[in-house]
C-alpha positions, 0 to 999 in steps of 0.5 A: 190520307190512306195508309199502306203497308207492304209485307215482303220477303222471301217465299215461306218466310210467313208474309200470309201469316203475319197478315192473317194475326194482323187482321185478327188483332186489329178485330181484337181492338176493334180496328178497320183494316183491309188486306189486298193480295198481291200474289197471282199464284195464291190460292188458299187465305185465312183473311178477308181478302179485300182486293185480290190481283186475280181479278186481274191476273193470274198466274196459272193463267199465264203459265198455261196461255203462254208457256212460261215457268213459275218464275217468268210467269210471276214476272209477267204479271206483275209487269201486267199490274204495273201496266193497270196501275192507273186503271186497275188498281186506280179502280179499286182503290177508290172503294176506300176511304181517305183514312182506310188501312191497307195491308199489301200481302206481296209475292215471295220472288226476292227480285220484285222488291231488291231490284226489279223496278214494279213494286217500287213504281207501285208504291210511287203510284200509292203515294201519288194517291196521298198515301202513306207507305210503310214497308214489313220485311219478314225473314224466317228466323230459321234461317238466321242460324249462323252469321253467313246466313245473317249477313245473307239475310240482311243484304236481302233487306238493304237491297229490299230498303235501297229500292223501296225507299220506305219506312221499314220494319225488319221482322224475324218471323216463326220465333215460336218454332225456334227451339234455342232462343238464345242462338237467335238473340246473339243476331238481334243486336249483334256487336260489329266485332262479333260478327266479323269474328264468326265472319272469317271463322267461317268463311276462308282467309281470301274473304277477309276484306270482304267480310269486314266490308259488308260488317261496315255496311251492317254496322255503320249505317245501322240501317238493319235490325231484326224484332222477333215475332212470336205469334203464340205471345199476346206481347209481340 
């Protein structure tokens, strides 16, 4: 059995990064792990790259031949990945053995893991190949700076979860760049009745029912918690 982890989340949001600190650590512990880029439209790494979709496509490529956007573009090939899955990517993963652990640095466009059906077929054509998945979500921890950006941000990675259907770990990445900590733990471990709180005193009185819906829907399940990531720490 292979073990496989996708490391997803919105554009900046330090998926690379975390990736580049995952190898060296596991160089640190004397650990054999492979990382595979998934994103047609990166260009620069501070990792081995052990398999790379521009082998296969690119999206410069395809934004010059067929005069689409970015976006559009970065739609096109991953479509055109879930097109080689038996082929392609079959190919390369038989360089690896039954016990190898892949990293899968994926792109940023927050559609490709929330509703977008590509990576979730990739990840059945990984299990069909007797691996074992698991899924990272990062969110910049900047972001999380009231709770109508945490409620926000937490949504993204249930839609994340709910199309995914993986073991998954939440990350708030970028916790050396923040400079009150404090504001930050209020939302690691959040009380229900606090968010609804800081809910309906930022949103206006018409959102009432709404705001305390999506509390439930954090709180009840418990299916959404944040660790931090601080990557100046050699404890994470």
């Amino acid at each position: 059995m292979g073990y496989a982890q996708l490391v997803i989340g919105p554009a900046g949001s330090g998926k690379s990064t975390y990736c580049s600190s995952l190898y060296r650590h596991c160089e640190t512990v004397r650990r054999t792990m492979h990382i595979v880029n998934l994103d047609p439209a990166a260009e620069n790494f501070d990792y081995p790259v052990a398999m790379d979709i521009r082998e296969l496509i690119s999206l410069e490529d395809v934004m010059e031949e067929l005069g689409l956007g970015p976006n559009g573009g970065l739609i096109y090939c991953m479509e055109h990945l879930e097109d080689n899955l038996d082929d392609w990517l079959a190919e390369e993963l038989d360089n690896y053995l039954d016990d190898d652990y892949l990293v899968f640095d994926c792109p940023g466009q927050i559609e490709l893991f929330t509703h977008v059906p590509v990576l979730r077929n990739f990840v059945d054509h990984l299990k069909s190949r007797n691996f074992n998945v698991c899924a990272v979500y990062l969110l910049d921890s900047q972001f999380i700076t009231d709770v109508t950006k945490f409620i926000s941000g937490c949504m993204a990675s249930l839609s994340a979860m709910v199309q995914l259907e993986l073991p998954h770990v939440n990350i708030l990445s970028k916790m050396d760049l923040v400079t009150n900590k404090k504001e930050i733990e209020d939302y690691l471990n959040p009380e229900s009745q606090f968010l609804l709180s800081e809910l309906n005193q930022h949103m206006a009185p018409q959102f009432a029912k709404l705001n305390k819906s999506l509390i439930e829907l954090v709180d009840e399940y418990s299916m959404v918690s944040f660790m931090p990531l601080d990557l100046r720490k050699e404890s994470r």
